[in-house]
Backbone as a printed PyTorch tensor [residue, N CA C, xyz], in Angstrom:
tensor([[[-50.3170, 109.8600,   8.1750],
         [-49.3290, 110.7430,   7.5470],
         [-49.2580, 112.0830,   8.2650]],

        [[-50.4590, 112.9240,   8.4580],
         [-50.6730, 113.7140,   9.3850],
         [-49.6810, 113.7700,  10.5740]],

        [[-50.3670, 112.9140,  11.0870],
         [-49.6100, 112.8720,  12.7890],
         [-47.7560, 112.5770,  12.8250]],

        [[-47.5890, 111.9200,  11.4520],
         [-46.3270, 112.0810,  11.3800],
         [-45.3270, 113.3380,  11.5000]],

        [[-46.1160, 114.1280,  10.0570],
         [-45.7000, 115.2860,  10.0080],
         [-45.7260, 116.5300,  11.4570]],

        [[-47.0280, 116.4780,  12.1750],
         [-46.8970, 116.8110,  13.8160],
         [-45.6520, 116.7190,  14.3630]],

        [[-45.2590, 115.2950,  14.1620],
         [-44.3100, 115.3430,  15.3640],
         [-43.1910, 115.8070,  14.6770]],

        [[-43.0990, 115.6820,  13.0980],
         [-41.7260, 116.4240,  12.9750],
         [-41.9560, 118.1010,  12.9060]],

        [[-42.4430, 118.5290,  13.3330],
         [-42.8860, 120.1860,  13.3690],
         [-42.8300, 120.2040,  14.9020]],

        [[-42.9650, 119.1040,  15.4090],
         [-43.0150, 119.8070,  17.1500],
         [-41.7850, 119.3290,  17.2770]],

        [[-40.9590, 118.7100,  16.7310],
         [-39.2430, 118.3660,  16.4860],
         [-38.6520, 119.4750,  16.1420]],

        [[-38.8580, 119.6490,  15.1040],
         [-37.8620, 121.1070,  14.3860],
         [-38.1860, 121.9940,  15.1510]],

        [[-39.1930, 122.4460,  16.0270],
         [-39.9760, 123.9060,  17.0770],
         [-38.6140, 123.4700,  17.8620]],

        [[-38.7980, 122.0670,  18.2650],
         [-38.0040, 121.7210,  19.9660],
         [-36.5450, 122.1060,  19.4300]],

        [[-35.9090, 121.1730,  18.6000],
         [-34.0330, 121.9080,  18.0540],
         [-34.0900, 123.0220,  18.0150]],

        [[-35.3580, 124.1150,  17.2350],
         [-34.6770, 125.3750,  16.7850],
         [-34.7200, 125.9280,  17.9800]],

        [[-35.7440, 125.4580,  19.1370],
         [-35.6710, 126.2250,  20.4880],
         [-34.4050, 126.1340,  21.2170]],

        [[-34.3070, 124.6770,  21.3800],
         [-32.7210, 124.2150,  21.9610],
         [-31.8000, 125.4230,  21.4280]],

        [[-31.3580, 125.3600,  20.0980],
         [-30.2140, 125.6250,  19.5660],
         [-30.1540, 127.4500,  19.9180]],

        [[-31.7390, 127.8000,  19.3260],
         [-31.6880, 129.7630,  19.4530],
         [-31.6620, 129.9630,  20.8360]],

        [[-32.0390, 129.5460,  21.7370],
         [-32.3490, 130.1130,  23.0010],
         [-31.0260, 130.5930,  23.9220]],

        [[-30.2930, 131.3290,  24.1300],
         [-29.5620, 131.8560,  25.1270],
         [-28.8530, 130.7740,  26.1100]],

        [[-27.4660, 130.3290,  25.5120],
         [-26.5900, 129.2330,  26.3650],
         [-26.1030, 129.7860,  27.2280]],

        [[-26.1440, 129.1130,  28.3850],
         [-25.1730, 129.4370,  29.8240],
         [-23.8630, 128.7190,  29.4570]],

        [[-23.0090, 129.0100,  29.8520],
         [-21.5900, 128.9380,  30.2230],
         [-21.6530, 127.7170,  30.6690]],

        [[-20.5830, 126.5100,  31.0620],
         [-20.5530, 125.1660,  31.7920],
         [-19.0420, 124.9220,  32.0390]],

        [[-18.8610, 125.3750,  33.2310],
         [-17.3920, 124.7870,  33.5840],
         [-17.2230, 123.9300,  34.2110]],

        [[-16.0360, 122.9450,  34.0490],
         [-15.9180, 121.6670,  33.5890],
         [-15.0450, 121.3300,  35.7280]],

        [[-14.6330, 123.1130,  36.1470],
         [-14.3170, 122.7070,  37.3930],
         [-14.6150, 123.6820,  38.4460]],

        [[-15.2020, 123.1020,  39.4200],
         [-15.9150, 123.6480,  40.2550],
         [-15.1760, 123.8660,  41.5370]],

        [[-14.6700, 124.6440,  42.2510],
         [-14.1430, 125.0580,  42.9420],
         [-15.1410, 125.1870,  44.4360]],

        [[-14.3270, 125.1190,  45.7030],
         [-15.1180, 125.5730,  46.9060],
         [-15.6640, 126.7160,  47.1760]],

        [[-17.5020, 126.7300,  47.0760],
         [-18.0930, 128.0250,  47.6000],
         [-17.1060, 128.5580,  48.5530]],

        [[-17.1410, 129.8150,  48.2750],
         [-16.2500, 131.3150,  48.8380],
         [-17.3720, 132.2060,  49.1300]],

        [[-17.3030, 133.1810,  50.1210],
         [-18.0680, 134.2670,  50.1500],
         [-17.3710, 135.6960,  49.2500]],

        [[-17.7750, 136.3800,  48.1570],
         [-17.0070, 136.4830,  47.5430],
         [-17.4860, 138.0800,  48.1280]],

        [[-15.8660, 139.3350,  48.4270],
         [-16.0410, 140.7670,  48.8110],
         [-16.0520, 141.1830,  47.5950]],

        [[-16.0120, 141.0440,  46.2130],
         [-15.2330, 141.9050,  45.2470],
         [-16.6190, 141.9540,  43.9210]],

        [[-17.0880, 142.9070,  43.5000],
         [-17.8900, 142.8280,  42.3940],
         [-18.0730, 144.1110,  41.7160]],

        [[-18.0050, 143.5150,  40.6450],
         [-17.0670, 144.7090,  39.6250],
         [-18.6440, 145.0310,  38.7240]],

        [[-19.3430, 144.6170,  39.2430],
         [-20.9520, 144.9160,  37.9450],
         [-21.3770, 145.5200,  39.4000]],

        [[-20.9850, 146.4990,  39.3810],
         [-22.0750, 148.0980,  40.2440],
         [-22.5910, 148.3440,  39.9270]],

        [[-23.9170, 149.3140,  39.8870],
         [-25.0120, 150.0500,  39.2820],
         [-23.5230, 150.9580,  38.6250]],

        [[-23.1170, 151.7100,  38.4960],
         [-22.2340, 152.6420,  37.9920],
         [-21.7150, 152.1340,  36.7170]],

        [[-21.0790, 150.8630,  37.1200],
         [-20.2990, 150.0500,  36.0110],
         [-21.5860, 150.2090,  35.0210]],

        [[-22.6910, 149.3670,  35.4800],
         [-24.0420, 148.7590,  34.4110],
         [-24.5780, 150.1420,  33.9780]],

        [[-24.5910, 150.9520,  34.1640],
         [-25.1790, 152.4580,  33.8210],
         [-23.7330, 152.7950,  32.7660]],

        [[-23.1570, 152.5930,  32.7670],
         [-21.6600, 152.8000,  31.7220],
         [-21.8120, 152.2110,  30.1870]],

        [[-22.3950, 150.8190,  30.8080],
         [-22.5940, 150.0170,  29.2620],
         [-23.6680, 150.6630,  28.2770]],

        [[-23.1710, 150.4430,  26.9590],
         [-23.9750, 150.9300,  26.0900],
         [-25.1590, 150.3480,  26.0700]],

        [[-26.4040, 150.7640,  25.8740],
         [-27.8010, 150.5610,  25.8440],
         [-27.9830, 149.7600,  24.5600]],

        [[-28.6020, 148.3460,  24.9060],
         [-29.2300, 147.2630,  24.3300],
         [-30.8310, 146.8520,  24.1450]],

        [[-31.3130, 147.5230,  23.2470],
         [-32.9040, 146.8020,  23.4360],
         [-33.4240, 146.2790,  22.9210]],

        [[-33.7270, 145.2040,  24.1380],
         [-34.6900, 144.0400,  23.5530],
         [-35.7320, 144.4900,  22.4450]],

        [[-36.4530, 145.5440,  22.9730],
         [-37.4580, 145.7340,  21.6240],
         [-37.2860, 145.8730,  20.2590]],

        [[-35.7150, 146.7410,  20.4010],
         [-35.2060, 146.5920,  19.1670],
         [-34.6650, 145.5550,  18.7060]],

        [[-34.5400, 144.1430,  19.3790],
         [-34.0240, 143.5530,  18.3500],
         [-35.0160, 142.2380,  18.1240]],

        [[-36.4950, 142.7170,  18.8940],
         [-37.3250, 141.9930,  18.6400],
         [-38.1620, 142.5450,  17.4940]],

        [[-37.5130, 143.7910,  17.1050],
         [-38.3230, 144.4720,  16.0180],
         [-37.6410, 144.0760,  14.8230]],

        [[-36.5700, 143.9050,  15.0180],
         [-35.4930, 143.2250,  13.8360],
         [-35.9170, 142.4800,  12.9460]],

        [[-36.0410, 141.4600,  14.1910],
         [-36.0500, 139.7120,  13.8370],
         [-37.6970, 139.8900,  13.3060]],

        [[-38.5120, 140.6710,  13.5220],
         [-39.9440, 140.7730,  13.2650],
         [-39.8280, 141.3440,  11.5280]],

        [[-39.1090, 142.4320,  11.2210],
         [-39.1080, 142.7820,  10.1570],
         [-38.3210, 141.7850,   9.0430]],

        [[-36.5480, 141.3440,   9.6170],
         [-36.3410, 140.5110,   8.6760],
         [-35.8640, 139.1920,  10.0090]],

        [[-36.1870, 137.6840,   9.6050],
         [-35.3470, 137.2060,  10.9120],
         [-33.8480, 136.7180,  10.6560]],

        [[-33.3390, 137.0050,  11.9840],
         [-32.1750, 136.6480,  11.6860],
         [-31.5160, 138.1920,  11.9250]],

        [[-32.2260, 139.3430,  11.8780],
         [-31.7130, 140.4960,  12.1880],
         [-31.3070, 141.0080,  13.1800]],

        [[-32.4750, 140.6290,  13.9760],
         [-31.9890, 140.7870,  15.4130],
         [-30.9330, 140.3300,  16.0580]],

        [[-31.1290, 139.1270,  15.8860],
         [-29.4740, 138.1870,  16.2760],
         [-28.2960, 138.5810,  15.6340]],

        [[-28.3630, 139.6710,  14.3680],
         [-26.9600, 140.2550,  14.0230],
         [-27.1860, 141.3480,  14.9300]],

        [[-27.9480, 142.1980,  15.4630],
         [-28.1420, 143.1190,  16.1500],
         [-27.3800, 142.4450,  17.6100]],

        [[-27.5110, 141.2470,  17.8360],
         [-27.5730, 140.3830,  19.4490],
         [-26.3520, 140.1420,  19.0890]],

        [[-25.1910, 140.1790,  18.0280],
         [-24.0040, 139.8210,  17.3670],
         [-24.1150, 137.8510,  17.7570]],

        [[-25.1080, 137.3940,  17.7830],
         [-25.2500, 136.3850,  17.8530],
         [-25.3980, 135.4760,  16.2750]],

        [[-24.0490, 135.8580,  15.5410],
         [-24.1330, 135.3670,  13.8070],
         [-24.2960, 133.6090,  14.0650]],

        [[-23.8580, 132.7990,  14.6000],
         [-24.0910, 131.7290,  14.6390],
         [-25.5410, 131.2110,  14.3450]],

        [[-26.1540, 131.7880,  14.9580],
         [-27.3510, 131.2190,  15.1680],
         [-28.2540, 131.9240,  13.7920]],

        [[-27.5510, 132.2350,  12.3660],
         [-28.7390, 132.7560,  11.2660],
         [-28.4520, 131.9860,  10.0250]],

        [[-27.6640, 131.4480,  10.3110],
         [-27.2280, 129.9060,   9.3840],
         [-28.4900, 128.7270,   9.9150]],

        [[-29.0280, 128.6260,  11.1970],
         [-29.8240, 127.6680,  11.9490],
         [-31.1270, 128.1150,  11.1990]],

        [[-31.4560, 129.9060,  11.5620],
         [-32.9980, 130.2700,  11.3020],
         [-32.9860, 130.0100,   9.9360]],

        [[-32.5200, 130.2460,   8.2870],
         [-32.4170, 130.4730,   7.5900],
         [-32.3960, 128.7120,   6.5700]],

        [[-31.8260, 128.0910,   7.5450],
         [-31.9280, 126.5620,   6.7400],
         [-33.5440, 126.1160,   7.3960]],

        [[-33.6600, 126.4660,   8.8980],
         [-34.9950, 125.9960,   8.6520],
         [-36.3870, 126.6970,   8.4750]],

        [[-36.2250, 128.1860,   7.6620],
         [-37.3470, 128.4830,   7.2460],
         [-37.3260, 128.1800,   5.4400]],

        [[-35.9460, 127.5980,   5.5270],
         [-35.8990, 127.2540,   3.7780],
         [-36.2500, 125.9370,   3.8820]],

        [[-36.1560, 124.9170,   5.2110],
         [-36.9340, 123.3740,   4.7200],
         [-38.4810, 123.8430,   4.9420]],

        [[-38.6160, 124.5760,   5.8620],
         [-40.0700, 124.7930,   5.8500],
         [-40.9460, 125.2760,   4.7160]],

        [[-40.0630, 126.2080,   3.8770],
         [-40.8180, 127.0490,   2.7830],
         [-41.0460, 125.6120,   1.6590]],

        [[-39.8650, 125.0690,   1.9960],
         [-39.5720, 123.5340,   0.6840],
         [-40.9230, 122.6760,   1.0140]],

        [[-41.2300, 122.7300,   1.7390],
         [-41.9150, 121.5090,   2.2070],
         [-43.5900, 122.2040,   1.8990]],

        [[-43.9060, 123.1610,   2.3670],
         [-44.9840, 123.9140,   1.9060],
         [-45.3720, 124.4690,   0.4280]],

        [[-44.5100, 124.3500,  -0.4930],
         [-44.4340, 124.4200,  -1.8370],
         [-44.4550, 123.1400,  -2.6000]],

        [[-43.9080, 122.0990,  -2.2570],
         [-44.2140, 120.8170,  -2.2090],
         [-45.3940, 120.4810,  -1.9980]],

        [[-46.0950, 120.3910,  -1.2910],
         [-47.2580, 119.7900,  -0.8530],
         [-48.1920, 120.5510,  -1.6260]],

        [[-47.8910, 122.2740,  -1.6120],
         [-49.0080, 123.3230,  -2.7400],
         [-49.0260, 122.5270,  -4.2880]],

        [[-47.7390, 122.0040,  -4.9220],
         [-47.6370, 121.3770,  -5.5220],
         [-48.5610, 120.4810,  -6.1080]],

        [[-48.5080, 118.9880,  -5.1420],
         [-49.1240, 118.0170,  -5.0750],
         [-50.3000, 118.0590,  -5.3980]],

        [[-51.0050, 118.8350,  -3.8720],
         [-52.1810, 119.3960,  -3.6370],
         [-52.7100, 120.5420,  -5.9190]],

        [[-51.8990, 120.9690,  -6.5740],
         [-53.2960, 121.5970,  -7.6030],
         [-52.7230, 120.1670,  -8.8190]],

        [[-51.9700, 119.1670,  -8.5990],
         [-51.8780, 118.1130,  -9.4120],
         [-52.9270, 117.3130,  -9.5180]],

        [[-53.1790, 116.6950,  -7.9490],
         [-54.0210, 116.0140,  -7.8420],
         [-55.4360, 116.9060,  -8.0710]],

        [[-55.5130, 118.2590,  -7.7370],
         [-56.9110, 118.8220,  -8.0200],
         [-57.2450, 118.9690,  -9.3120]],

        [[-56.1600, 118.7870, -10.0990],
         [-56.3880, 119.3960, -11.4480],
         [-56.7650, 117.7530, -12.3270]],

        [[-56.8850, 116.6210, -11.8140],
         [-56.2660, 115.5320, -12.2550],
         [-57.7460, 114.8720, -12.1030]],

        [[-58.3750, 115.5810, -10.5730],
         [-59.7060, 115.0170, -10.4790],
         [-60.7090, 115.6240, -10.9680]],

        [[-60.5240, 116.9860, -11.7510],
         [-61.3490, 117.6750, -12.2160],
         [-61.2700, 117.4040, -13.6980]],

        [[-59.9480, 117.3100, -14.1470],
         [-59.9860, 116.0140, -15.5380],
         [-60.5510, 115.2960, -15.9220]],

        [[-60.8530, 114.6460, -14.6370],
         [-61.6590, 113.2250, -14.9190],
         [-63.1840, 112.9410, -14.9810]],

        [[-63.3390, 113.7470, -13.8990],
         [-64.8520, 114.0830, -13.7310],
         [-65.6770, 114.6930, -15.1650]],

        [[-64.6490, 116.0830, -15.6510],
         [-65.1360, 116.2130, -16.9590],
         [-65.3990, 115.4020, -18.0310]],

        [[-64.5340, 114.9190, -18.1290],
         [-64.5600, 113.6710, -19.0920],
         [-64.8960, 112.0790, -19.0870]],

        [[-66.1440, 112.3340, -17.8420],
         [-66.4180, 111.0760, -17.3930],
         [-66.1530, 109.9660, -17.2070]],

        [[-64.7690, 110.2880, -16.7620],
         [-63.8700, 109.1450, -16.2080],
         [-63.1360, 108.5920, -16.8510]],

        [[-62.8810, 108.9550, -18.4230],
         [-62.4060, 108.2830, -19.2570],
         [-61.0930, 108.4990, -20.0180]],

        [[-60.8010, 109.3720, -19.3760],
         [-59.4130, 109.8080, -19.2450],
         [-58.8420, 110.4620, -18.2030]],

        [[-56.9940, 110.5520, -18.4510],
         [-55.6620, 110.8260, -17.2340],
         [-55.3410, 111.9340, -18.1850]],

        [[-55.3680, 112.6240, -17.1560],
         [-54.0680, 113.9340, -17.3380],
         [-52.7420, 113.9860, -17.4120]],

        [[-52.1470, 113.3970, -16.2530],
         [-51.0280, 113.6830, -15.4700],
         [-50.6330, 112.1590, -15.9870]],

        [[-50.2210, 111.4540, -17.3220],
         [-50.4040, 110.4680, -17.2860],
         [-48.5000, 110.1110, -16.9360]],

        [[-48.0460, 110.4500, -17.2520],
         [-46.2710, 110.4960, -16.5270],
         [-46.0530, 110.5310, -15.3500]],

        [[-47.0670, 110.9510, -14.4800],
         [-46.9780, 110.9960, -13.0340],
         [-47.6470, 109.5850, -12.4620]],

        [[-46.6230, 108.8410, -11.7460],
         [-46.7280, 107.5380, -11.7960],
         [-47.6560, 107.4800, -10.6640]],

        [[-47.2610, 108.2510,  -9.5010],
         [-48.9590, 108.1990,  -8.0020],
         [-49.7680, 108.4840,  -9.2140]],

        [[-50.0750, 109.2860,  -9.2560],
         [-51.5180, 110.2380,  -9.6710],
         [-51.9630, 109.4560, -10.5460]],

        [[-51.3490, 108.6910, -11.4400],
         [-51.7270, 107.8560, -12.5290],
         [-52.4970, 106.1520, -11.9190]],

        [[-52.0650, 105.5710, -10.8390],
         [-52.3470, 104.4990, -10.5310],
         [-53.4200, 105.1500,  -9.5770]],

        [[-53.6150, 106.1080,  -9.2130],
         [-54.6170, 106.6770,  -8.3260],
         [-55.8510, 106.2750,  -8.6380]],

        [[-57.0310, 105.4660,  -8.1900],
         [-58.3050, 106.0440,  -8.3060],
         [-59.1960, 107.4450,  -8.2770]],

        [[-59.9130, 107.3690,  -9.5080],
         [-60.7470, 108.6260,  -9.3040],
         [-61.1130, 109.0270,  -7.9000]],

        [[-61.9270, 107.9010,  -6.9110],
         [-62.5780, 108.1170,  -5.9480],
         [-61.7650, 108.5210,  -4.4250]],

        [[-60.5540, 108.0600,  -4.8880],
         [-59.2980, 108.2590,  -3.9990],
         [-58.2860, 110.0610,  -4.3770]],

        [[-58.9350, 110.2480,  -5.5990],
         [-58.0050, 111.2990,  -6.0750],
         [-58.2670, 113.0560,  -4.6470]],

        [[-59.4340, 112.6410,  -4.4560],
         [-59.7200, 113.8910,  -3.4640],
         [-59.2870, 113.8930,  -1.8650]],

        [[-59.2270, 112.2290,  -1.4660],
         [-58.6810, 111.9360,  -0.4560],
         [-56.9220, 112.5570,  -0.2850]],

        [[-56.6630, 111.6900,  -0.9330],
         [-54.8750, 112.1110,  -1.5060],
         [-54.8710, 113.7420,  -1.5750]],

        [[-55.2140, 114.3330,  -2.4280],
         [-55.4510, 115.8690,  -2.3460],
         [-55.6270, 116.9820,  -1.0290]],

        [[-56.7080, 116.1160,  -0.3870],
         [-56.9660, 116.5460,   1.0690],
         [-55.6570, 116.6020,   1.6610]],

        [[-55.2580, 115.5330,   1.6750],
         [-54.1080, 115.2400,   2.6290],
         [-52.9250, 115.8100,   2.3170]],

        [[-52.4770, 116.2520,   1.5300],
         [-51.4000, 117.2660,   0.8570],
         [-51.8940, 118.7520,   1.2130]],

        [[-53.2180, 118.5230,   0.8930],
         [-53.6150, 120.5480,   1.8310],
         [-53.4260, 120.5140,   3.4360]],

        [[-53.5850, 119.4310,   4.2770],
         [-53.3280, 119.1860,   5.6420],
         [-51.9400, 119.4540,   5.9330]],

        [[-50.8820, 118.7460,   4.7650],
         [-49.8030, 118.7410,   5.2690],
         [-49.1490, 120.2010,   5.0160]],

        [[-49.8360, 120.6790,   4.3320],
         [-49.1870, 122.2260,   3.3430],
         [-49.4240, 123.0830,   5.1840]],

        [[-51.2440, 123.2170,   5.0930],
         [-51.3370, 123.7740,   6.6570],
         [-50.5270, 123.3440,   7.5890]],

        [[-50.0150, 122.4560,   7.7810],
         [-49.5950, 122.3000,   9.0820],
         [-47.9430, 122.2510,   8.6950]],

        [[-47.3340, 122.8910,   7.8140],
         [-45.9690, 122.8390,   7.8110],
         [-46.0640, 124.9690,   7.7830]],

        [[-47.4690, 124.8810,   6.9210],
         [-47.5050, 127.0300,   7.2370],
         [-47.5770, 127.3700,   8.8200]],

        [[-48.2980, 126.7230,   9.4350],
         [-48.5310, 126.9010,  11.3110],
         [-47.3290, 126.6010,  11.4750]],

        [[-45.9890, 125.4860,  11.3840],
         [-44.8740, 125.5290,  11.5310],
         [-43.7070, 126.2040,  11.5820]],

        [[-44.4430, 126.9020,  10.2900],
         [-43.2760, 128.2520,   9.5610],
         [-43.7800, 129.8000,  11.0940]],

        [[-45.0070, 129.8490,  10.9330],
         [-45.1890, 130.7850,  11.9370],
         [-44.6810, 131.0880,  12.8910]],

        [[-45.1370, 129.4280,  14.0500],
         [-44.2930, 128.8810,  15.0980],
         [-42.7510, 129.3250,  14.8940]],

        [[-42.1180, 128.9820,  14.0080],
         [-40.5480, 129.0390,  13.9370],
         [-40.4770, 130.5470,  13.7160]],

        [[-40.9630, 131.6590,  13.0450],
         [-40.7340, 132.7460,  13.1310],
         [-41.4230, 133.2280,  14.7770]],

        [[-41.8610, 132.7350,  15.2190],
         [-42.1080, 133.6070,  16.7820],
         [-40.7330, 133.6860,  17.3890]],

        [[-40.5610, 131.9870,  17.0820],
         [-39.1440, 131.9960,  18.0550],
         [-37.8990, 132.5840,  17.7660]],

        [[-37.7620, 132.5360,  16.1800],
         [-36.8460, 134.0160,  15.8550],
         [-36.9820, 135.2180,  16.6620]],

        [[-37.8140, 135.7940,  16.9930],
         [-38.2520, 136.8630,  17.3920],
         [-38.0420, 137.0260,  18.9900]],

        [[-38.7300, 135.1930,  19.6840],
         [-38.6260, 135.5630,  21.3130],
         [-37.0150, 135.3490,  21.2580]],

        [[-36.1910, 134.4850,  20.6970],
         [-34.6220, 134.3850,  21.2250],
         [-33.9030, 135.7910,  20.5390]],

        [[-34.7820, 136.5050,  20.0370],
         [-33.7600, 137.7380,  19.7830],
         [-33.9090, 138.5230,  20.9420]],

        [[-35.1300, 138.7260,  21.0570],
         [-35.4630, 139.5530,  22.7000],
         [-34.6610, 139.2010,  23.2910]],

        [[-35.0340, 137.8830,  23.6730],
         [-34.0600, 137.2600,  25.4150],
         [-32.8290, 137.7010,  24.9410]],

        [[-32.6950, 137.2890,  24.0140],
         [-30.7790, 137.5180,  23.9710],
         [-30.1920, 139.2820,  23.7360]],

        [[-31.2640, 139.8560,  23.6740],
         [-31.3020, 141.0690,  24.3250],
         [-30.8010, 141.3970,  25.4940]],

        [[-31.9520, 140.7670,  26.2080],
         [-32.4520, 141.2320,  27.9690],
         [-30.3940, 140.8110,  28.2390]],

        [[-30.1070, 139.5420,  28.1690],
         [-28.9120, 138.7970,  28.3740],
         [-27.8220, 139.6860,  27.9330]],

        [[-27.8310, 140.5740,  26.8440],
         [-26.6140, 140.9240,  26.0830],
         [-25.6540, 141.2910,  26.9170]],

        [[-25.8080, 142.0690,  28.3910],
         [-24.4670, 142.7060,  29.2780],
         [-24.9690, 141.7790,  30.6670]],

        [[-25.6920, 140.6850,  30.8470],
         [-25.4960, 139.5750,  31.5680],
         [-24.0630, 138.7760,  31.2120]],

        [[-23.2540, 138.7260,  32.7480],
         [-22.0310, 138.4700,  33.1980],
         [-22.0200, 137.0640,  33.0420]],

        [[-21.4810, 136.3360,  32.0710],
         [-21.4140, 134.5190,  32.1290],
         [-20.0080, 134.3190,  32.4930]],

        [[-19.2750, 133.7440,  33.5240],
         [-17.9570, 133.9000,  33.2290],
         [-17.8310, 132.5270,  34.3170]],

        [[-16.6560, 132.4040,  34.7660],
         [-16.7060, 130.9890,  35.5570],
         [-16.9900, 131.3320,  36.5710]],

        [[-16.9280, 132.6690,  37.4610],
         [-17.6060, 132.5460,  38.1910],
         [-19.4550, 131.9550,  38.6220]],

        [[-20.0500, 131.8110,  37.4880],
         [-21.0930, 131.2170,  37.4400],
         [-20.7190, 130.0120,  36.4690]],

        [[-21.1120, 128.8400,  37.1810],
         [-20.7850, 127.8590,  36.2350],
         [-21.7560, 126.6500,  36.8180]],

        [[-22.1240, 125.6450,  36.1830],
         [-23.1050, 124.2650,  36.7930],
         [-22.2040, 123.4200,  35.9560]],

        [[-22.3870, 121.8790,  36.8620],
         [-21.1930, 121.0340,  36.8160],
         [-22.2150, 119.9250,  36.8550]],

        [[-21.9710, 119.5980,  35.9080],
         [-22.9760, 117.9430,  35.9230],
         [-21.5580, 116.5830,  35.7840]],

        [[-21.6210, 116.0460,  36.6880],
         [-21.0150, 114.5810,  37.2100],
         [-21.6460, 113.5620,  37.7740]],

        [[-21.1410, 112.2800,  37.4590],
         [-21.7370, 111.0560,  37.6520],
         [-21.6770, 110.4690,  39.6600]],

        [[-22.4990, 110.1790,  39.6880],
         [-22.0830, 110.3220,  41.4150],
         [-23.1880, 108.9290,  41.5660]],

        [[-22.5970, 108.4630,  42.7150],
         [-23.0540, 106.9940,  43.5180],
         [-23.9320, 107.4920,  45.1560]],

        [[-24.7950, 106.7770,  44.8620],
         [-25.6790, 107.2890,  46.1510],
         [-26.2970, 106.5050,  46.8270]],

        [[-26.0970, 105.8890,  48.1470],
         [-25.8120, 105.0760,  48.8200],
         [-28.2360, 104.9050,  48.9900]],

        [[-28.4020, 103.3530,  48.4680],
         [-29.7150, 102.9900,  49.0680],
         [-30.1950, 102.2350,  49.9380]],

        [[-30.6680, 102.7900,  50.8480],
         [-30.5280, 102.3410,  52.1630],
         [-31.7970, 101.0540,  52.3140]],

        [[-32.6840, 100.9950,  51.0110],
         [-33.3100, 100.2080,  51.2830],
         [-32.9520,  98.7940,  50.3230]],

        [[-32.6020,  99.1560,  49.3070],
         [-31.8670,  97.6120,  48.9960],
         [-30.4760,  97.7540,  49.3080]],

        [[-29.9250,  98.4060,  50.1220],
         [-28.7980,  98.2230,  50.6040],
         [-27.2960,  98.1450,  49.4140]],

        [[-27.8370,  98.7810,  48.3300],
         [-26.4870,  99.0070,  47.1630],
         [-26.8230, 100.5370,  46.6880]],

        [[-25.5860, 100.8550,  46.1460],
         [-25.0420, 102.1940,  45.5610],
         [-26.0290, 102.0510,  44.3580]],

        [[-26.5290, 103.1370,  44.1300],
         [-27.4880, 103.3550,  43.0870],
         [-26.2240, 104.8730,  41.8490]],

        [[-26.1770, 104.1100,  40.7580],
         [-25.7890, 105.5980,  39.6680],
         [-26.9330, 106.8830,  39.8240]],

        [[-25.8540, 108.1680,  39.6680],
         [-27.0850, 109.0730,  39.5430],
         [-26.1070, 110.2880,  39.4410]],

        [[-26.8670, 111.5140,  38.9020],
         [-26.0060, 112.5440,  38.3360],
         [-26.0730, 113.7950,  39.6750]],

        [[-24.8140, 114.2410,  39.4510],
         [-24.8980, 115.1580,  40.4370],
         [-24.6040, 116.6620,  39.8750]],

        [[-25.2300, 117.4710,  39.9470],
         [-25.5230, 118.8360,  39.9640],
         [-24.6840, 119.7560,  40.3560]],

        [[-24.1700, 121.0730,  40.3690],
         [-23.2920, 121.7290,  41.4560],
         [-23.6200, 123.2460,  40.8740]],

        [[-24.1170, 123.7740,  41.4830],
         [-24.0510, 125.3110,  40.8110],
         [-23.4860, 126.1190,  41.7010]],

        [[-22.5800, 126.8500,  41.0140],
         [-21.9450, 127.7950,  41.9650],
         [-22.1080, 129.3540,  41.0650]],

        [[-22.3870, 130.2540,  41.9150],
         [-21.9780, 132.0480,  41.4670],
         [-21.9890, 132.5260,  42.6090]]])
């Protein structure tokens, strides 16, 4: 059950990373490298723009999350943090749950030398063995810990994608920078047929 729950915590880490982290641009057409004379981001221009800091909006997201990224005007992305520190909080209250049912259920029993149920409506806890009741228990405090280390994890990364998307805020994405992923045939010279394979193209 454990190791289950792992991988869905190193799942939800991996989406919320995917989704918060700072998207590049992707244009769909790639044009012939040019040597290009003309660039309009001078030190002069970049000394013009209003001042953005990362610290501040890593202080944001530190105090409330989701702040920073209104600070980063990045609103999309606090609908994402906000559903998953609410499955996380769900899931850790749940299990706190479980976890003083079953404690309270084996300390019932023990008092009363086995000879009576507490929780007798609660259909697990009820078919439960005494000797099993602490096992089960354990394992609901495992899952509680390891969905709180989850919640942590997911608030760092609130915090590092507010930075980055800081550092990024007057970083130039436009088509002049663009990567082009297409399907391309590539000739194998040792079994002598076209092999599928993706082709790459970055241009700025």
């Amino acid at each position: 059950m454990n190791s289950n729950i792992l991988k869905k915590l190193f799942l939800l880490s991996g989406i919320a990373f995917l989704f918060l982290c700072p998207s590049v641009s992707f244009s769909q057409i790639v044009t012939a490298d040019t040597l290009r004379t003309e660039n309009t981001d001078t030190p002069s221009n970049l000394d013009s723009l209003p001042p953005h800091s990362p610290k501040m909006a890593a202080l944001y997201s530190t105090f409330l999350p989701g702040l920073g990224q209104v600070y980063n005007k990045k609103y999309w992305k606090i609908p994402i943090i906000y559903a998953g520190l609410i499955g996380l909080g769900y899931n850790i209250g749940y299990n706190q749950r479980q976890y003083n049912l079953y404690r309270e259920e084996f300390i019932y029993r023990i008092e009363s030398g086995d000879k009576k149920k507490l929780h007798v409506n609660h259909y697990e806890i009820y078919r439960t063995t005494t000797a099993n009741l602490p096992i089960v228990q354990d394992s609901y405090r495992k899952n509680r810990d390891l969905f709180v280390i989850g919640t942590l994890v997911f608030y760092v990364i609130n915090i590092i994608d507010a930075s980055v998307d800081a550092h990024l805020f007057h970083f130039d994405v436009s088509e002049d920078l663009s990567l082009n992923l297409s399907p391309d045939l590539n000739y194998c010279f040792a079994s002598r047929q076209s092999v599928p394979s993706l082709s790459f193209k970055l241009k700025f």
